[in-house]
C-alpha positions in Angstrom: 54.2 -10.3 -191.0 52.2 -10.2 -194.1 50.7 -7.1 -194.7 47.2 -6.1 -195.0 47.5 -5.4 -199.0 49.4 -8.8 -199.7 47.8 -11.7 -198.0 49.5 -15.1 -197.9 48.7 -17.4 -200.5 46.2 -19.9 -199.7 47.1 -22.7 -198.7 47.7 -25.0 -201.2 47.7 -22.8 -204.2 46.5 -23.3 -207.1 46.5 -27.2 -207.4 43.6 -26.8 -204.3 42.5 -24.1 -206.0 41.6 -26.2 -208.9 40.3 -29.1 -206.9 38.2 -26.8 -205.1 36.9 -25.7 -208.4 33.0 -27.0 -209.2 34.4 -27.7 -212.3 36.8 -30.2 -211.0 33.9 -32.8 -210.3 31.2 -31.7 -212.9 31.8 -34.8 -215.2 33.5 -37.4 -213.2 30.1 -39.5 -213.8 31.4 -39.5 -217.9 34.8 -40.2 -217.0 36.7 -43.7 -217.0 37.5 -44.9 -214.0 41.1 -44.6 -214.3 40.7 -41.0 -214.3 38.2 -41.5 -211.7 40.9 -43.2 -209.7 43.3 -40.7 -211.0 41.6 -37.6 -209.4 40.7 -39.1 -206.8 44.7 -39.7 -206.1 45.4 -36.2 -206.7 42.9 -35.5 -204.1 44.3 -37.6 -201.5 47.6 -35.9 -202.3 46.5 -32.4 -201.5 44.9 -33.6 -198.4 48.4 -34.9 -197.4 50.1 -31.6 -198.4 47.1 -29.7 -196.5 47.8 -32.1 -193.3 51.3 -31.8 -192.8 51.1 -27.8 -193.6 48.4 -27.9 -190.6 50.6 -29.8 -188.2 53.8 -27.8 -188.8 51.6 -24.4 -188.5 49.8 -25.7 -185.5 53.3 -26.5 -183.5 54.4 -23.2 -183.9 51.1 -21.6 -183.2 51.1 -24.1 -180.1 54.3 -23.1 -179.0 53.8 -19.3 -179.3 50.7 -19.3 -177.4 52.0 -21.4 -174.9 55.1 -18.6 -174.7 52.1 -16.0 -174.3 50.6 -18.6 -171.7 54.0 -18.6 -169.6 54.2 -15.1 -169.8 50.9 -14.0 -168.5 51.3 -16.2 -165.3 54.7 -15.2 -164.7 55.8 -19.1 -165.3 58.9 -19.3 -164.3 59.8 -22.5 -166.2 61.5 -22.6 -169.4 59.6 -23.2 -172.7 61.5 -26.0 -173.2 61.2 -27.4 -169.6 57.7 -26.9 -171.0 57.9 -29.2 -174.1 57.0 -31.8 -172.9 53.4 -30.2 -172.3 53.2 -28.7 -175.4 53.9 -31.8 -177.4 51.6 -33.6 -175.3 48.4 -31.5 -176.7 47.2 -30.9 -173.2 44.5 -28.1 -173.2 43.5 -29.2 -177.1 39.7 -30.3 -177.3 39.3 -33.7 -179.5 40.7 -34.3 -182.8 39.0 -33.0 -185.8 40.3 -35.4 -188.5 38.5 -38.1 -190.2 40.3 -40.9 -189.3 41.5 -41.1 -193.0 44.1 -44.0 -193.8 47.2 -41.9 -195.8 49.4 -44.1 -198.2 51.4 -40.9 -199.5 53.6 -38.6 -197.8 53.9 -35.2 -198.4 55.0 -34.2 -202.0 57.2 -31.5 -201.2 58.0 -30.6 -197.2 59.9 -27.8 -197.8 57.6 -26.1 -200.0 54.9 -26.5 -197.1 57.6 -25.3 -194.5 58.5 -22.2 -196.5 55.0 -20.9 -196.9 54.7 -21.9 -192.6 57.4 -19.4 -192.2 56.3 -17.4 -194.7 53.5 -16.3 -192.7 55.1 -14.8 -189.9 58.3 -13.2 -191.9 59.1 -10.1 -189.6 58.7 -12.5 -186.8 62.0 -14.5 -186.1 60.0 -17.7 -183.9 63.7 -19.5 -183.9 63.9 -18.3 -180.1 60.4 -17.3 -179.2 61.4 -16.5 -175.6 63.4 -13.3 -176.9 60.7 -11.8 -178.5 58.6 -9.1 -177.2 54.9 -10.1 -176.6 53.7 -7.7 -179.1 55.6 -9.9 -182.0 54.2 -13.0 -180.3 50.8 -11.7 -180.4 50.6 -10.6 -184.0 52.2 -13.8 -184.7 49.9 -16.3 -182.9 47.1 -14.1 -185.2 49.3 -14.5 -188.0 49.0 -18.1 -187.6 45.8 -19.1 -186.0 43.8 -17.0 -188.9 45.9 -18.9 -191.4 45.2 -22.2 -189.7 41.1 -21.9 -190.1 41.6 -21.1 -193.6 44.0 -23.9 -194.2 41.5 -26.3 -192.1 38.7 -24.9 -194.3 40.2 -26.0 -197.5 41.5 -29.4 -196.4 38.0 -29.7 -195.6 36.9 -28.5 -198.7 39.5 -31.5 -200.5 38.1 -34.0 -198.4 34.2 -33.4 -199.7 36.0 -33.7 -203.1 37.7 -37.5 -201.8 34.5 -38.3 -200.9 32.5 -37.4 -203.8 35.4 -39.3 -205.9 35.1 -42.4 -203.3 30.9 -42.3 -203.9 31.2 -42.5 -207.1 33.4 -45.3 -207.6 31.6 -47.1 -205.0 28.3 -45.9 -207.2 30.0 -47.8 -210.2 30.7 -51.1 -208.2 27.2 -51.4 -206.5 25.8 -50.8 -209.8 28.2 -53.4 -211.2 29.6 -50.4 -214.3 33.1 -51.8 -212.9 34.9 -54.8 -211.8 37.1 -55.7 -208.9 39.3 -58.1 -211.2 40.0 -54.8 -213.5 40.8 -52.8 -210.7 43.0 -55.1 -209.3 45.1 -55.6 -213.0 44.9 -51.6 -213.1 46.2 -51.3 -209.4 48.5 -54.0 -210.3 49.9 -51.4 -213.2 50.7 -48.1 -211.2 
């Protein structure tokens, strides 16, 4: 586990970081609309990197509570007679995502897997059944505390897609751009 005087890194690091910035969108109005485009790319990007980070932290923290779960009602089924279950999202309320169309795929997965595993380090969740419930516990805190700050700032990089996406739409309703030039600049990249 991360200790108290050395929190994990946020999620995302700095390239969020500097998405999340004000100053990332305080001109975009000035800017061309390749850049517009540009950083509106970027953008979707992070959100990618943010969603796959958030799936591969919530099947672990799925699977450790569930362990808890089993535990507590003296299940005597396996975890992995229990997969099935798990995998299934059953006991999940609806989906929080915004039904956002992805075209990219995450930029680096093992990047986004390392700093997963880094937040649980003196926690070994390779055979979770082995571990004593106090591990599970402080991992499944570990985690879940991790996952609303990493939900947070995927959040926060979806406002800045959107504020990107209004102001290109802005610039078409107001006729500043032109489908034929984004079609020759699509046509480029």
């Amino acid at each position: 586990m991360t200790s108290a005087s050395t929190p994990p890194t946020p999620a995302g690091g700095p390239a969020v970081d500097e998405l999340l910035d004000p100053a990332f969108l305080a001109d975009v109005e000035s800017r061309s609309m390749t850049d517009v485009r540009g950083l509106r790319r970027r953008a979707e990007q992070e959100e990618v990197n943010l969603s796959y980070t958030r799936r591969l932290l919530q099947g672990r923290l799925d699977i450790v509570r569930r362990e808890l779960q089993r535990r507590a009602e003296h299940d005597g089924r396996s975890l992995v007679d229990l997969l099935p279950e798990i995998l299934a999202e059953k006991g999940r309320g609806p989906a929080h995502g915004l039904g956002r169309h992805q075209t990219a795929q995450p930029a680096a997965p093992e990047r986004y897997e390392s700093w997963v595993h880094g937040l649980t380090p003196d926690v070994d969740l390779s055979d979770v059944a082995e571990l004593p419930d106090a591990d599970l516990e402080r991992a499944a805190r570990a985690l879940a505390s991790a996952e609303g700050s990493l939900s947070e700032r995927r959040r926060g990089v979806q406002r800045v897609m959107d504020a990107l996406a209004g102001e290109l739409a802005r610039r078409y309703r107001n006729g500043e751009a032109d489908v034929a030039a984004l079609l020759a600049d699509e046509g480029r990249h």
